[in-house]
matplotlib code that plots the C-alpha trace (Angstrom):
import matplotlib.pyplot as plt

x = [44.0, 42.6, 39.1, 40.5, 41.5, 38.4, 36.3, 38.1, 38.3, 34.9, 35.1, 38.1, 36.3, 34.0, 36.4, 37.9, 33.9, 34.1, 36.9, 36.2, 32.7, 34.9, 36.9, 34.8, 34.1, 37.3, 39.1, 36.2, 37.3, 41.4, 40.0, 37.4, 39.6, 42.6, 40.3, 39.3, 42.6, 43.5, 40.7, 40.3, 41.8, 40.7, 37.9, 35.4, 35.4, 35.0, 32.4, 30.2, 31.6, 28.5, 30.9, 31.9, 28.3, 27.6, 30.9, 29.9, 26.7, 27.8, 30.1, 27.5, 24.6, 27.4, 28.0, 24.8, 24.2, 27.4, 26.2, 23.0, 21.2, 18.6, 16.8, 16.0, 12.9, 12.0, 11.9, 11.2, 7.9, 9.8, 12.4, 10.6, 10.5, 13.9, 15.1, 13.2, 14.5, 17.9, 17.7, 16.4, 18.9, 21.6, 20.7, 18.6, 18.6, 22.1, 22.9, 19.7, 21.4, 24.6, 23.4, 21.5, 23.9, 26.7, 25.6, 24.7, 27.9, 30.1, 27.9, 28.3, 31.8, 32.5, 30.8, 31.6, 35.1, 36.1, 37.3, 35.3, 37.0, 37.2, 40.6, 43.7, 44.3, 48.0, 46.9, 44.9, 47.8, 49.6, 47.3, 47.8, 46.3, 43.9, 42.6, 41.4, 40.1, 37.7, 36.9, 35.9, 33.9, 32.0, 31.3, 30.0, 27.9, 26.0, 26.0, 24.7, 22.0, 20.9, 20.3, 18.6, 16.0, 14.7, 14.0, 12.3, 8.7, 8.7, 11.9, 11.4, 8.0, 10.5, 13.0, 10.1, 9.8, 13.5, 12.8, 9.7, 11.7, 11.4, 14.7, 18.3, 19.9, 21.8, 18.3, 16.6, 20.1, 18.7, 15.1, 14.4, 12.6, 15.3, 15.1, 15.6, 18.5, 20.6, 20.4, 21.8, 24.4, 24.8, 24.4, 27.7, 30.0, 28.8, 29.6, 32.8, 33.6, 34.0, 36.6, 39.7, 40.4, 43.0, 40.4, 42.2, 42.0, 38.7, 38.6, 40.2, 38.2, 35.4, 36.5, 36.7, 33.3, 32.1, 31.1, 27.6, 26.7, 28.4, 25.6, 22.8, 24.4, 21.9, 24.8, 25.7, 28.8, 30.7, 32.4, 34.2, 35.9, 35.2, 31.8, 32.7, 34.3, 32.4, 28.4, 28.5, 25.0, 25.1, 25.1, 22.7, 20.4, 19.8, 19.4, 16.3, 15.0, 11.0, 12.2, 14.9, 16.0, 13.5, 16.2, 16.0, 19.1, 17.5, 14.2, 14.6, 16.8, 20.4, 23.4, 22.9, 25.9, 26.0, 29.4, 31.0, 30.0, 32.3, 30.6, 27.6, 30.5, 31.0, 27.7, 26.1, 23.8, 25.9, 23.7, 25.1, 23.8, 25.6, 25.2, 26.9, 29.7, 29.9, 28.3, 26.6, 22.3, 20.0, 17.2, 13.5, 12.1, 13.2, 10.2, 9.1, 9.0, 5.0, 4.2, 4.0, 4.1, 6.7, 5.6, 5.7, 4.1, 7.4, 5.4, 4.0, 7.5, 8.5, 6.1, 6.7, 3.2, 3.4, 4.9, 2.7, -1.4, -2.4, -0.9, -3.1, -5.9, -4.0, -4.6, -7.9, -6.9, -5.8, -4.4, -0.9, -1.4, -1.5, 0.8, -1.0, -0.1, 0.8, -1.8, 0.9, 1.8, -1.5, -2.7, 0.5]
y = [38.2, 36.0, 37.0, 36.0, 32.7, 31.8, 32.1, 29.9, 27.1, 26.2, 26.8, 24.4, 21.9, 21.4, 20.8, 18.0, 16.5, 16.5, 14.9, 12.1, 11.8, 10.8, 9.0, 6.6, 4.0, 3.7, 3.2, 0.7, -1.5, -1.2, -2.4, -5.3, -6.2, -6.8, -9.2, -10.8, -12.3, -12.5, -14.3, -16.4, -19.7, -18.7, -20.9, -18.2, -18.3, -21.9, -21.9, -19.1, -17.7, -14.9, -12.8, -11.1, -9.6, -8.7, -6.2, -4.7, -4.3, -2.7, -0.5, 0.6, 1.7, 3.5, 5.8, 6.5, 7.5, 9.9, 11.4, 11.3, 11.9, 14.8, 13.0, 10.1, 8.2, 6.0, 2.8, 1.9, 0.4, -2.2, -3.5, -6.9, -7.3, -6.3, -8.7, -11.4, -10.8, -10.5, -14.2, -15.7, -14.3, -15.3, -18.4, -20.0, -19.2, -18.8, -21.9, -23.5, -21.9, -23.7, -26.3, -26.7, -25.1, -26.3, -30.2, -29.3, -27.9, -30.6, -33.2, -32.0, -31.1, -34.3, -36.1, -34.1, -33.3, -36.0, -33.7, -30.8, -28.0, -25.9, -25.2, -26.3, -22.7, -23.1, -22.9, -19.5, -17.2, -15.7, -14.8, -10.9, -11.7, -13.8, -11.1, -8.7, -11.4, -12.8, -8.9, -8.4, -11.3, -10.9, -7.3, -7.8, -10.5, -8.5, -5.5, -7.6, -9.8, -6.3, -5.1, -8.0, -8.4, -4.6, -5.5, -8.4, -8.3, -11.6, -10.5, -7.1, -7.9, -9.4, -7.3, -4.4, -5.6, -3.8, -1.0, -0.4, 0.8, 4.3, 4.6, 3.2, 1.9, -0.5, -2.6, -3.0, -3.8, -7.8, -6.8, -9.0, -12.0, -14.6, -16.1, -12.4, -11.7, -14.9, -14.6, -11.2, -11.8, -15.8, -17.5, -15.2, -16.6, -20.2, -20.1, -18.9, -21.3, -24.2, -22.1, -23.3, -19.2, -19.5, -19.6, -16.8, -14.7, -15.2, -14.2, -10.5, -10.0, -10.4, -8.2, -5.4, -6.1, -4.7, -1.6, -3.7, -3.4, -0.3, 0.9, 0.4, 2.3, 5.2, 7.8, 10.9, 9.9, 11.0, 9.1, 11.8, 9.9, 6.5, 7.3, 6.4, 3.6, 2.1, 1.5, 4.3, 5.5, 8.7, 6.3, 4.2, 6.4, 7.3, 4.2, 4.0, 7.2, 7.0, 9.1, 8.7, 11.3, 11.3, 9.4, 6.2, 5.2, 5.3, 3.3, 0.8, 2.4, 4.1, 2.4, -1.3, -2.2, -3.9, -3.5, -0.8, 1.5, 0.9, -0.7, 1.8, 4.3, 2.0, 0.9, 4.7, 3.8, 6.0, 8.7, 11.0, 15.0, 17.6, 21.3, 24.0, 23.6, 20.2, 18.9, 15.4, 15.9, 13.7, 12.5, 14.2, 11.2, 7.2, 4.2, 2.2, 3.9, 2.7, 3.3, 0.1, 1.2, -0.7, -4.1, -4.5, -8.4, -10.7, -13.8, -11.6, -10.6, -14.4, -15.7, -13.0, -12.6, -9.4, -12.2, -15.1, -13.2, -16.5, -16.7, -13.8, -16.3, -16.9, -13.7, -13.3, -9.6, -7.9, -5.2, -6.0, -6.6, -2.9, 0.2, 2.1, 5.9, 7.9, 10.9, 13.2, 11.8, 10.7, 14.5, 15.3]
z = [84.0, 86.7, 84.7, 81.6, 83.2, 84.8, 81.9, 79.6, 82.4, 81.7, 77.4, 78.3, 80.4, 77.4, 75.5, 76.9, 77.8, 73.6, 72.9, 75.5, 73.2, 70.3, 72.5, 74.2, 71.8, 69.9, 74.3, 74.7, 71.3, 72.8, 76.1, 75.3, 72.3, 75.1, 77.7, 74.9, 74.1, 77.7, 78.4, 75.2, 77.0, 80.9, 82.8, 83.1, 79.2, 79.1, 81.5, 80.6, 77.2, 77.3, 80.1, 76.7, 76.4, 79.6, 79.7, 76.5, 77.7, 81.4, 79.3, 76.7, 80.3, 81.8, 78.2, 78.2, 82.1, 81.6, 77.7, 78.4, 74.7, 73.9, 72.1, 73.9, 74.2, 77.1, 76.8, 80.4, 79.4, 76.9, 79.2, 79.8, 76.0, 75.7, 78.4, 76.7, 73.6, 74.6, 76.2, 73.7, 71.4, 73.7, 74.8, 72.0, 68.5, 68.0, 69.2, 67.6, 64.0, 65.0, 65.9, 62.1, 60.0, 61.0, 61.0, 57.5, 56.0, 57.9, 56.6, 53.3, 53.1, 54.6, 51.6, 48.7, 50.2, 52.5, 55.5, 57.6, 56.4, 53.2, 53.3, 55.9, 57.8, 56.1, 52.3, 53.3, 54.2, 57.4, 60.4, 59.3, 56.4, 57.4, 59.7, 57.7, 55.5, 57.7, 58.9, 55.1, 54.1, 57.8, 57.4, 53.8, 54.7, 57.0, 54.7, 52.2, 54.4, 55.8, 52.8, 51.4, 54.5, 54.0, 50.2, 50.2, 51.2, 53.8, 55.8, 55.7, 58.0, 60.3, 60.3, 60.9, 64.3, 65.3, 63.4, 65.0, 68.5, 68.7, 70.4, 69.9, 73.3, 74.7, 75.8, 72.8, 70.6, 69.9, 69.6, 66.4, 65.6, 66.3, 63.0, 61.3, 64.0, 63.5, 59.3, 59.8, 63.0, 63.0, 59.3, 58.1, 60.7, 60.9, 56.9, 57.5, 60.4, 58.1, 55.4, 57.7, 59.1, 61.8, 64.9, 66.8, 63.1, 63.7, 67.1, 66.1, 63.8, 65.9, 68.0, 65.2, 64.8, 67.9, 66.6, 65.6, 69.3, 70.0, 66.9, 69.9, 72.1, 73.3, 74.6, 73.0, 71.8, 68.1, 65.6, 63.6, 60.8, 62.2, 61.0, 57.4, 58.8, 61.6, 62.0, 65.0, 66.8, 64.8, 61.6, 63.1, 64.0, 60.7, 59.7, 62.3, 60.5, 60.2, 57.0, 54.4, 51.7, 48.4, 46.4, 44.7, 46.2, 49.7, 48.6, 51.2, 53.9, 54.3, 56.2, 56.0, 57.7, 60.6, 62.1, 59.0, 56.9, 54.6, 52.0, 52.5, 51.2, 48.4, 47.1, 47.5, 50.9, 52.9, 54.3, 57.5, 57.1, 58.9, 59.5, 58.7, 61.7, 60.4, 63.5, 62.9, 62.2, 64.4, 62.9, 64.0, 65.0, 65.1, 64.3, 61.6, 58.3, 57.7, 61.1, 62.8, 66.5, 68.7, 69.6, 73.4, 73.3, 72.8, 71.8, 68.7, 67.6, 68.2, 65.9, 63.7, 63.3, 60.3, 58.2, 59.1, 59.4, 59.9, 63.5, 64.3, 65.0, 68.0, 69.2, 68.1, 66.4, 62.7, 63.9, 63.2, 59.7, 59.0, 60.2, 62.9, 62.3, 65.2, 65.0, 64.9, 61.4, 60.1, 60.8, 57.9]

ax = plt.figure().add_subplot(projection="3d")
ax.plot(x, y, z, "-o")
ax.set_aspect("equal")
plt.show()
């Protein structure tokens, strides 16, 4: 019996490792989602409102020290592009965007309307309502800009930048040009800043939207059902593919959502294999589907250079203005 006992501890001790893989992001969306109201009001928020970020972020490096994923690929050799990116995402173009935008739509609203808002938060239903709402309109929005930047030619040379990291993790999550990141994680909320949402409304539902960093996260973590309902790193992955199922459907990519997956589900871009145990597939291999390898120079991905070959004068080379195959793929 003792036998008997012993060998299950460890089947058992697996077990529960699993279910804390399922578990780990929907705990960290209860927890953040609480200090974000607590602290909504506090000093520290006031005085350095990125604190926010630099949680998610601690909690995102820790997951993936403690699920360490198979199929990782360093990215050691990025981090300085990474941290550069991440500032400048931080600390400048969103508030640059804001700083446009929303001059623009108050000064318009003001003059066609006479006041800065849309609507008064009143006339646009109780805050349970409103919730949801703004989680809706903010989730589509990205779905749809997402979707939008891999089908047109010009944004899709920008956007190729962050799809050129041949890993997900939690470093290389604002990898982007900064105009490319801010009309896909910016543009959406500054527009619906000026509707009249309750503030706090819009607050929760910001907070539902985690799940568009959580996406980055380079652990080995599961989604289970939240998968159709959440943009997890097993949906994300895909989404980083360097190949896509040979369906029309998938011409320009598979999960387009930024924070959900939900409207994947609805509009047919939802694409998650599994095997026979109805385990989650990983994709072979992560990178830019034409083969641009990652860009490691930060001023290139800045200027966007792909989208402007002009700029390349700068650097005195064309290299960039056509996918370099690794050999592995160019001897296919």
């Amino acid at each position: 019996m003792r036998r008997i006992s012993r060998s299950k501890s460890p089947m058992f001790a697996k077990k529960i490792v699993d279910a804390t893989r399922y578990a780990a992001l929907p705990t960290l969306l209860i927890v953040f989602g609480a200090v974000t109201l607590y602290m909504r009001d506090s000093v520290l928020a006031r005085v350095f409102p990125h604190y926010f970020l630099f949680l998610v972020f601690f909690a995102m490096i820790t997951l993936e020290r403690v699920y360490s994923y198979r199929r990782a690929v360093s990215q050691r050799h990025m981090i300085w592009r990474d941290l550069m990116s991440t500032a400048v995402q931080w600390f400048v173009a969103g508030g640059l965007m804001a700083a446009v935008v929303l001059r623009i739509l108050h000064f318009t609203m003001r003059v066609y309307l006479g006041r800065g808002l849309l609507f008064g938060s009143s006339t646009l239903g109780p805050f349970w309502v409103q919730v949801p709402v703004v989680f809706v309109l903010s989730s589509l929005w990205g779905y749809g800009m997402h979707r939008f930047q891999h089908r047109n030619e010009f944004l899709w040379k920008l956007h190729g930048y962050h799809h050129s990291v041949t890993h997900i993790q939690t470093s290389n999550l604002y990898v982007s040009n900064p105009f490319d990141w801010a009309l896909r994680s910016v543009l959406g909320g500054l527009l619906l800043s000026v509707v009249g949402f309750n503030p706090l409304a819009v607050v929760v539902a910001g907070v539902l939207g985690i799940y568009a960093d959580f996406s980055h996260c380079g652990a080995d973590v599961r989604g289970g059902w939240l998968n159709y309902f959440f943009n997890t790193p097993e949906v994300h992955r895909w989404h980083h593919s360097v190949e896509f199922p040979d369906d029309e459907k998938f011409r320009y990519g598979c999960n387009f959502g930024v924070s959900t997956t939900f409207w994947d589900v609805i509009f047919g871009t939802f694409y998650l294999p599994k095997d026979a145990q109805g385990l989650v597939l990983a994709p072979v291999r992560m990178g830019h589907p034409s083969g641009y390898a990652d860009e490691s120079n930060y001023l290139k991905m800045l200027l966007g250079v792909r989208a402007f070959p002009s700029v390349m004068r700068l650097f005195g080379s064309k290299k960039d203005l056509s996918p370099s195959l690794p050999s592995d793929i160019a001897a296919e």
